[in-house]
N, CA, C and O atoms as a DFTB+ gen file, in Angstrom:
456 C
 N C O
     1  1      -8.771      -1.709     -27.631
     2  2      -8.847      -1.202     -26.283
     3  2      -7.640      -1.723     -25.504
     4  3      -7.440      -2.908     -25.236
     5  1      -6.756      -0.555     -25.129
     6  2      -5.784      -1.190     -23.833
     7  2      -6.483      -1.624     -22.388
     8  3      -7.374      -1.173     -21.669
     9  1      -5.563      -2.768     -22.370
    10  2      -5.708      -3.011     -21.040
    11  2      -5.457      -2.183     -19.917
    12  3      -4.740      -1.220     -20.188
    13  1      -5.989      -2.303     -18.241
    14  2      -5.347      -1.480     -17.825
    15  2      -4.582      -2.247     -16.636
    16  3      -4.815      -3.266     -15.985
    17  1      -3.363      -1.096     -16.660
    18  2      -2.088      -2.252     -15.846
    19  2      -2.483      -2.094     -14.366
    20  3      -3.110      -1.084     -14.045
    21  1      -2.250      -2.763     -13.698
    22  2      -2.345      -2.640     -12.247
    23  2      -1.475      -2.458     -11.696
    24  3      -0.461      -3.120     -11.913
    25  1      -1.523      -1.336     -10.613
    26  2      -0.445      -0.837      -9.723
    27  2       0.103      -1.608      -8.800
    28  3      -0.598      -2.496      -8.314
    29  1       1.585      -1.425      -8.318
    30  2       2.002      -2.744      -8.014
    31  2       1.255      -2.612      -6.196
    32  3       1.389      -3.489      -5.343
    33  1       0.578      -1.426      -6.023
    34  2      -0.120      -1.431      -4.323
    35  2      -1.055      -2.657      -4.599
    36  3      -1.425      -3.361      -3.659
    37  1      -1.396      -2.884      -5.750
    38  2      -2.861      -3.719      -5.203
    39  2      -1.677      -5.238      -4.662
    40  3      -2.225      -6.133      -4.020
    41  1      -0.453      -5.351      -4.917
    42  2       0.181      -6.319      -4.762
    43  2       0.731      -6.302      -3.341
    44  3       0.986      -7.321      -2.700
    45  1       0.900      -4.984      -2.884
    46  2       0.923      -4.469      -1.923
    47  2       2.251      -3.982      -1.608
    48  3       2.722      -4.105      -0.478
    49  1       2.919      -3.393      -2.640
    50  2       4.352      -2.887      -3.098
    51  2       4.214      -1.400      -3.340
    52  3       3.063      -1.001      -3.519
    53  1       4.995      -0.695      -3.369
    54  2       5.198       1.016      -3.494
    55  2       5.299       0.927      -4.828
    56  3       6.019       0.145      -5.450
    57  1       4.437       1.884      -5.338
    58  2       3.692       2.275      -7.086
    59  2       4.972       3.004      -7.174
    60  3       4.590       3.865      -7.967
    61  1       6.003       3.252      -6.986
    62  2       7.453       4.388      -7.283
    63  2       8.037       3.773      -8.200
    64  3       8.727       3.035      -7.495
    65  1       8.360       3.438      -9.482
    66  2       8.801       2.364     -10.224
    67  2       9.783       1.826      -9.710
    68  3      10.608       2.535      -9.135
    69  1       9.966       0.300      -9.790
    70  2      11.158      -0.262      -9.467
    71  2      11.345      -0.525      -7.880
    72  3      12.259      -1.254      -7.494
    73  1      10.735      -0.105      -7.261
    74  2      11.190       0.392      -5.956
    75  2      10.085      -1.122      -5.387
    76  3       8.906      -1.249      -5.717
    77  1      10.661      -1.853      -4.727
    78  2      10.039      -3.288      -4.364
    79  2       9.700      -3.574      -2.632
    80  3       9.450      -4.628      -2.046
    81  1       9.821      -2.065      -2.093
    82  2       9.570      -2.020      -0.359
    83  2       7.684      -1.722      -0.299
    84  3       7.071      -0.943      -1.029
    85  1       7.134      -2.551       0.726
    86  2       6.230      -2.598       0.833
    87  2       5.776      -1.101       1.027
    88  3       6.308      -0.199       1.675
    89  1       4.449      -1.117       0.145
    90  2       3.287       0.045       0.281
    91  2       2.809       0.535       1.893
    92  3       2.408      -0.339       2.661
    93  1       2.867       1.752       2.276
    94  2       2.656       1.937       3.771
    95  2       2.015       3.134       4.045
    96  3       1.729       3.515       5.180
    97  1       1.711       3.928       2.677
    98  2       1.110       5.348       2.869
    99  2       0.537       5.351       1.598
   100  3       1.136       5.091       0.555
   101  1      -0.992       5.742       1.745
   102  2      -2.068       6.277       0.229
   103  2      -2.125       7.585       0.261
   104  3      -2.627       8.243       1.173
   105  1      -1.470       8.135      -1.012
   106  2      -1.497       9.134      -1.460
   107  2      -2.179       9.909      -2.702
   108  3      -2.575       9.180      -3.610
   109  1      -2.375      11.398      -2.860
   110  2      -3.129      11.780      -3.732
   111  2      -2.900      12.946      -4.015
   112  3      -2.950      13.694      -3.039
   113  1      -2.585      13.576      -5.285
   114  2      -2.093      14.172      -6.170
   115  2      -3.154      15.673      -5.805
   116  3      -4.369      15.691      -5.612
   117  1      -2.262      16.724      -5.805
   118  2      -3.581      18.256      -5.049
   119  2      -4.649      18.080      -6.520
   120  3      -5.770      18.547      -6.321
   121  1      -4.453      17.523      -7.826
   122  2      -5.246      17.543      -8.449
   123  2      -6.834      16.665      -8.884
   124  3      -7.696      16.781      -9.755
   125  1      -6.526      15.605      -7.479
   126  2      -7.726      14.521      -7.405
   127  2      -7.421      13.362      -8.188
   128  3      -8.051      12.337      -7.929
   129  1      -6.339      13.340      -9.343
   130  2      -6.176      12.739     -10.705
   131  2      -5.581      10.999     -10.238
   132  3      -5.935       9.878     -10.604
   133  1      -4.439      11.547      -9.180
   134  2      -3.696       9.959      -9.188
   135  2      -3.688       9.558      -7.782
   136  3      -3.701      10.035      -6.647
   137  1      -3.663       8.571      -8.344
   138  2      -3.351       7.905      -6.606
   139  2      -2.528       6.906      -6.244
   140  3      -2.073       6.051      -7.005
   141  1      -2.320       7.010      -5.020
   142  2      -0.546       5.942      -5.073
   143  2      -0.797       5.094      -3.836
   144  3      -1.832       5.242      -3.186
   145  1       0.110       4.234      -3.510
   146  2       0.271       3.855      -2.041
   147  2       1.924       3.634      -2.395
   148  3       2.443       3.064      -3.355
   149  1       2.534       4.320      -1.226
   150  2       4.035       4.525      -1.196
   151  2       4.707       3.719       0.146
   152  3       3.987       3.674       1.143
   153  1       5.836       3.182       0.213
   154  2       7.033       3.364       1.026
   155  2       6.985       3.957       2.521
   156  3       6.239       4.929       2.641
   157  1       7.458       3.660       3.332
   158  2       7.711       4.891       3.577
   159  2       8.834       6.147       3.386
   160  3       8.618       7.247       3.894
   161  1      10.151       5.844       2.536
   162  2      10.641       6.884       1.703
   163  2      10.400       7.743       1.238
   164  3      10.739       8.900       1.487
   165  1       9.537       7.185       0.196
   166  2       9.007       7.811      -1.054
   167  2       7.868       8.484      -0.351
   168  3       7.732       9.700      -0.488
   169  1       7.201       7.929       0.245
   170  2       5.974       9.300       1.072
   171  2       6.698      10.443       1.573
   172  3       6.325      11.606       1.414
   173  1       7.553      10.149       2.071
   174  2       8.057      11.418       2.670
   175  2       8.774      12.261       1.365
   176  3       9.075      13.374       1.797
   177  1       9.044      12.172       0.349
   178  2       9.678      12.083      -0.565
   179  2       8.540      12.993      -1.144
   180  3       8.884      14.149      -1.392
   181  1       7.523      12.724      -1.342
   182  2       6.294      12.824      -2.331
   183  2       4.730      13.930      -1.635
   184  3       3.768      14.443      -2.206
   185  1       5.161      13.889      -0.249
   186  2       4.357      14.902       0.218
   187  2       5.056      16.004       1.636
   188  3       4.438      16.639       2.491
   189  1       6.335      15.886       1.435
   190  2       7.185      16.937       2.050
   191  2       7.539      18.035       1.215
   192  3       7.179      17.906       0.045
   193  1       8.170      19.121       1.516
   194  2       8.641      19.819       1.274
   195  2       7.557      20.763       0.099
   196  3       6.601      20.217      -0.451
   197  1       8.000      22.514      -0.177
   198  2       7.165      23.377      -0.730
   199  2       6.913      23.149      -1.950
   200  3       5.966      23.789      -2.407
   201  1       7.383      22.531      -2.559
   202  2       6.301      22.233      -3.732
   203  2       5.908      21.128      -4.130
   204  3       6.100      20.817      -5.306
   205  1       5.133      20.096      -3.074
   206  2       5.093      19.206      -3.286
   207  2       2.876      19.115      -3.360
   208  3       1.876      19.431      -2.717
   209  1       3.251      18.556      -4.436
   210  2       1.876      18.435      -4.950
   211  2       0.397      17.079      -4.363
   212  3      -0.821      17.004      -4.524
   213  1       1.415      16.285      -3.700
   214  2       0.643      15.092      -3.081
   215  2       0.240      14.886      -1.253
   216  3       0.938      15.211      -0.293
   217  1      -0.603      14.485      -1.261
   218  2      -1.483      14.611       0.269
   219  2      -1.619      13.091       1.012
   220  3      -1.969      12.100       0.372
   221  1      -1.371      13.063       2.102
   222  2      -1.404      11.950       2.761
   223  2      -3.213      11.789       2.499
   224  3      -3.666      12.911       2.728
   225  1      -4.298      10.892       2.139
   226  2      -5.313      10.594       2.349
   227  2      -5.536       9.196       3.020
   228  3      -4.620       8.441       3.347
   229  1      -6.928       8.941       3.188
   230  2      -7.505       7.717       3.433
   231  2      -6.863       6.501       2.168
   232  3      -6.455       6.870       1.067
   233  1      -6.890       5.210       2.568
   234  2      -6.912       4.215       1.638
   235  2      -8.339       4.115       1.034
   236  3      -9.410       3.838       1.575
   237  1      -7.988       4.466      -0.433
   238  2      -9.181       4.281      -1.087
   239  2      -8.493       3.688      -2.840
   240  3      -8.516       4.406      -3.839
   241  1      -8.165       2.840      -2.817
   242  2      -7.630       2.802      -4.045
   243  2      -9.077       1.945      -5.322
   244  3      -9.870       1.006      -5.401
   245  1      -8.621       3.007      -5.969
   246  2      -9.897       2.362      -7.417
   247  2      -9.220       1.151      -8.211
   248  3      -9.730       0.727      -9.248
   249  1      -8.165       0.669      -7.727
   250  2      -7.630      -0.253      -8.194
   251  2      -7.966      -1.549      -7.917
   252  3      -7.904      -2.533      -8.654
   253  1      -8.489      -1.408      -6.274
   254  2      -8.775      -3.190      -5.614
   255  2      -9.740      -2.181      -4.850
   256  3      -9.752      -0.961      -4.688
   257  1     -10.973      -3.818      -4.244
   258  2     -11.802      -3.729      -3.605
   259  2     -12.025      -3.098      -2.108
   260  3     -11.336      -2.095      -1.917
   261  1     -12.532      -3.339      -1.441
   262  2     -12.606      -2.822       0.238
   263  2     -11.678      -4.294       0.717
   264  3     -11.584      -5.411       0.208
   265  1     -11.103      -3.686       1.886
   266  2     -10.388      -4.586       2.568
   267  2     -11.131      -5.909       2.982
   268  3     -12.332      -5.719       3.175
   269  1     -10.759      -7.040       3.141
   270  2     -11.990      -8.228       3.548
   271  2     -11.788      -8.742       4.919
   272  3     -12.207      -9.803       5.381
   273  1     -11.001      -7.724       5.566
   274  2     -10.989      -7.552       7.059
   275  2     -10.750      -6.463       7.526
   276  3      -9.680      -6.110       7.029
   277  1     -11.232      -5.473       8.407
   278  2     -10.286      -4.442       9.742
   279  2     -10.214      -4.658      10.682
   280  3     -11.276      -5.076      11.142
   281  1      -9.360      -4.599      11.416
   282  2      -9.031      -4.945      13.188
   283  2      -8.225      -3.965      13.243
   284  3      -7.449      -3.429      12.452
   285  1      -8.734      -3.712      15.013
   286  2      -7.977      -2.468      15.503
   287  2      -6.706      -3.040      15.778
   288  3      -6.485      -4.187      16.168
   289  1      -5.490      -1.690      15.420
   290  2      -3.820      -1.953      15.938
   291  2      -3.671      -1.257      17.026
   292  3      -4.477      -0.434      17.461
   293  1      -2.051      -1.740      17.770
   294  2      -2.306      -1.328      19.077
   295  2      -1.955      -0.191      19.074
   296  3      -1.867       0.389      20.156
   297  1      -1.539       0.714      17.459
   298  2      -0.986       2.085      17.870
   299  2      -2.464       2.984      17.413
   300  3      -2.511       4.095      16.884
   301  1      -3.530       2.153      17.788
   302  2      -4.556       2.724      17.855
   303  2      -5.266       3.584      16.268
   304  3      -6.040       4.539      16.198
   305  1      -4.620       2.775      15.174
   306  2      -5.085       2.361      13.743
   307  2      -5.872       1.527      13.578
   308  3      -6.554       0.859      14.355
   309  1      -5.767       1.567      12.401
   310  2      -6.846       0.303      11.726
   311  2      -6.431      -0.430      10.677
   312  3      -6.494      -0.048       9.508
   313  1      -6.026      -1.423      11.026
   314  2      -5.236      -2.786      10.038
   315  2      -6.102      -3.368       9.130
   316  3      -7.031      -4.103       9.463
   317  1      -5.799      -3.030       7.876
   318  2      -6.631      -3.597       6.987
   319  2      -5.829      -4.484       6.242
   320  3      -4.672      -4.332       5.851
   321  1      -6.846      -5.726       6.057
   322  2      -6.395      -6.855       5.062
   323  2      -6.501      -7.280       3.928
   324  3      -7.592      -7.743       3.595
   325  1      -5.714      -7.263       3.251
   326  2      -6.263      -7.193       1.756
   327  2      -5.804      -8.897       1.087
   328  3      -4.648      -9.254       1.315
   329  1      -6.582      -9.714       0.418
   330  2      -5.789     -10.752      -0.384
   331  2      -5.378     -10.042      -1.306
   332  3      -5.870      -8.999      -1.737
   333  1      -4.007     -10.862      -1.796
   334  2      -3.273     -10.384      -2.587
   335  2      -3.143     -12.080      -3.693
   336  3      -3.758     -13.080      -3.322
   337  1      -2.497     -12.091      -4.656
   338  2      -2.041     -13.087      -5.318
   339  2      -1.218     -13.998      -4.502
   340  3      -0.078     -13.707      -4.141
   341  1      -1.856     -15.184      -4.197
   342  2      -0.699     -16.410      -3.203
   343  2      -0.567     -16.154      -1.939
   344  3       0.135     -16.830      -1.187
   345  1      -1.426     -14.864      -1.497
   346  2      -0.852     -14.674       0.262
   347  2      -1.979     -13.358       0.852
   348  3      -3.155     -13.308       0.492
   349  1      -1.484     -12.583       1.589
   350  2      -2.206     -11.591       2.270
   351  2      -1.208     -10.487       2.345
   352  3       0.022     -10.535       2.384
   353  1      -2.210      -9.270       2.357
   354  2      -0.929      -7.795       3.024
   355  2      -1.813      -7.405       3.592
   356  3      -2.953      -7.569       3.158
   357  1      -1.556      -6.753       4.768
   358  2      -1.945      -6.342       5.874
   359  2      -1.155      -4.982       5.942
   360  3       0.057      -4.785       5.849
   361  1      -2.518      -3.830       6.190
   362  2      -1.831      -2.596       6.678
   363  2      -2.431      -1.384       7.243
   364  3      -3.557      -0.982       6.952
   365  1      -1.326      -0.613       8.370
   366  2      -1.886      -0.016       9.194
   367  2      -2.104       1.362       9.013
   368  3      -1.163       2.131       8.814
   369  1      -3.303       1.738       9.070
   370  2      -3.154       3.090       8.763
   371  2      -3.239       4.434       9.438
   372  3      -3.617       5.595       9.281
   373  1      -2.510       3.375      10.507
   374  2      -1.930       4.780      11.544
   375  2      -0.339       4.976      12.275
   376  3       0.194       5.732      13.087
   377  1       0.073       3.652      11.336
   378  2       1.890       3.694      11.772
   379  2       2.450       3.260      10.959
   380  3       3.559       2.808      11.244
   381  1       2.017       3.183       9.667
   382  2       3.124       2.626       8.713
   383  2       3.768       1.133       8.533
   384  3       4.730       0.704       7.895
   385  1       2.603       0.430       9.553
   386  2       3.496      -0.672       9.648
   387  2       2.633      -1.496       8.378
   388  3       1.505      -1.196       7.988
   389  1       3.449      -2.552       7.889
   390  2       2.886      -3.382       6.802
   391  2       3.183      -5.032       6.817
   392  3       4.095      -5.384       7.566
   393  1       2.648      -5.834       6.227
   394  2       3.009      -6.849       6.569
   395  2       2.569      -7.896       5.325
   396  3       1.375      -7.990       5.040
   397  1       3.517      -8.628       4.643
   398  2       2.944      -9.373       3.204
   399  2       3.276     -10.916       3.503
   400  3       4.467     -11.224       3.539
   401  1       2.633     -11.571       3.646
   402  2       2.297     -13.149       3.713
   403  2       2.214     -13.676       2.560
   404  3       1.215     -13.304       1.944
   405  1       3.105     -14.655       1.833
   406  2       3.401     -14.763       0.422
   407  2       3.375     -16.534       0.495
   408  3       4.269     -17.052       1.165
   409  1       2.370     -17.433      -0.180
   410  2       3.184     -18.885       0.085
   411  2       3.863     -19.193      -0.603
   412  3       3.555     -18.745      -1.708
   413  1       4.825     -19.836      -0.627
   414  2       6.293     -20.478      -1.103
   415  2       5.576     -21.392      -1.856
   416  3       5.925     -22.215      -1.009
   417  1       4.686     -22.264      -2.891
   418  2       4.377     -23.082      -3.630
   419  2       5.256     -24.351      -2.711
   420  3       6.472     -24.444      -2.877
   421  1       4.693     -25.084      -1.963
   422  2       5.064     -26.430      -0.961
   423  2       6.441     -25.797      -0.599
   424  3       7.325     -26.636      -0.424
   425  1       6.820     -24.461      -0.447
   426  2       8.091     -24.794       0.339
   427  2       7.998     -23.748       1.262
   428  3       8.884     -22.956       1.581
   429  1       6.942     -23.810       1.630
   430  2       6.458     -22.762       2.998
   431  2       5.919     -21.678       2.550
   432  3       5.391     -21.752       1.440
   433  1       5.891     -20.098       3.430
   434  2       5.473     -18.917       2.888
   435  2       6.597     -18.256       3.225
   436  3       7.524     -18.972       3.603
   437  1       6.779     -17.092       3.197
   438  2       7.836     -16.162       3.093
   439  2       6.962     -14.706       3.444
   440  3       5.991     -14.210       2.874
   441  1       7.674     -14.302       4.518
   442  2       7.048     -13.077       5.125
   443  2       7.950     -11.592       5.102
   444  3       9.120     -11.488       5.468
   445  1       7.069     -10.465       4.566
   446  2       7.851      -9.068       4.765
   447  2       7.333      -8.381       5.627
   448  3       6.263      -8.678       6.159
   449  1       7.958      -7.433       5.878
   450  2       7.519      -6.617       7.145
   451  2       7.857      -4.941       7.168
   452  3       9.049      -4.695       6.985
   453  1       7.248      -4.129       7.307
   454  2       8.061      -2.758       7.490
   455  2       7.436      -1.925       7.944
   456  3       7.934      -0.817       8.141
């Protein structure tokens, strides 16, 4: 039996290979099949233009659990918090904004933002 790999959203990174800018949009394939959390690049990338097969949806990823916080944002979203490995990501799902809290092993934490 293979294992199964985990997408780098549950880390709270854009599933686009390679691509290491925080996750900021959940997306879903017109066929129900896949699901992503993207960039914001690559979203626009991935559900613009006429033949584009993927849909902005709700965060629902079958990959990780329910968020273990929501609080309202001030652009009148809903900031959800997710633990991640060593830190937190935080994200809004009504402006794209994101936010990854990472600790530095004793040499502080290290914060992203987008």
């Amino acid at each position: 039996m293979e294992a199964e790999v985990k997408p780098d959203h549950v880390d709270g990174f854009c599933d686009v290979g390679g691509c290491n800018e925080l996750a900021v949009q959940p997306l879903r394939d017109e066929d129900e099949e896949i699901y992503l959390e993207v960039c914001g690049e690559h979203a626009e990338e991935l559900s613009e233009g006429f033949q584009s097969s993927y849909r902005e949806v709700e965060a629902d990823s079958p990959h990780r659990g329910p968020p273990k916080q929501r609080e309202s944002h001030h652009c009148g979203g809903t900031l959800r918090v997710y633990s991640v490995e060593d830190g937190e990501y935080r994200v809004c799902s009504g402006c794209g904004y994101a936010l990854l809290i990472e600790d530095g092993e004793g040499d502080g934490f290290s914060v992203r933002t987008a």
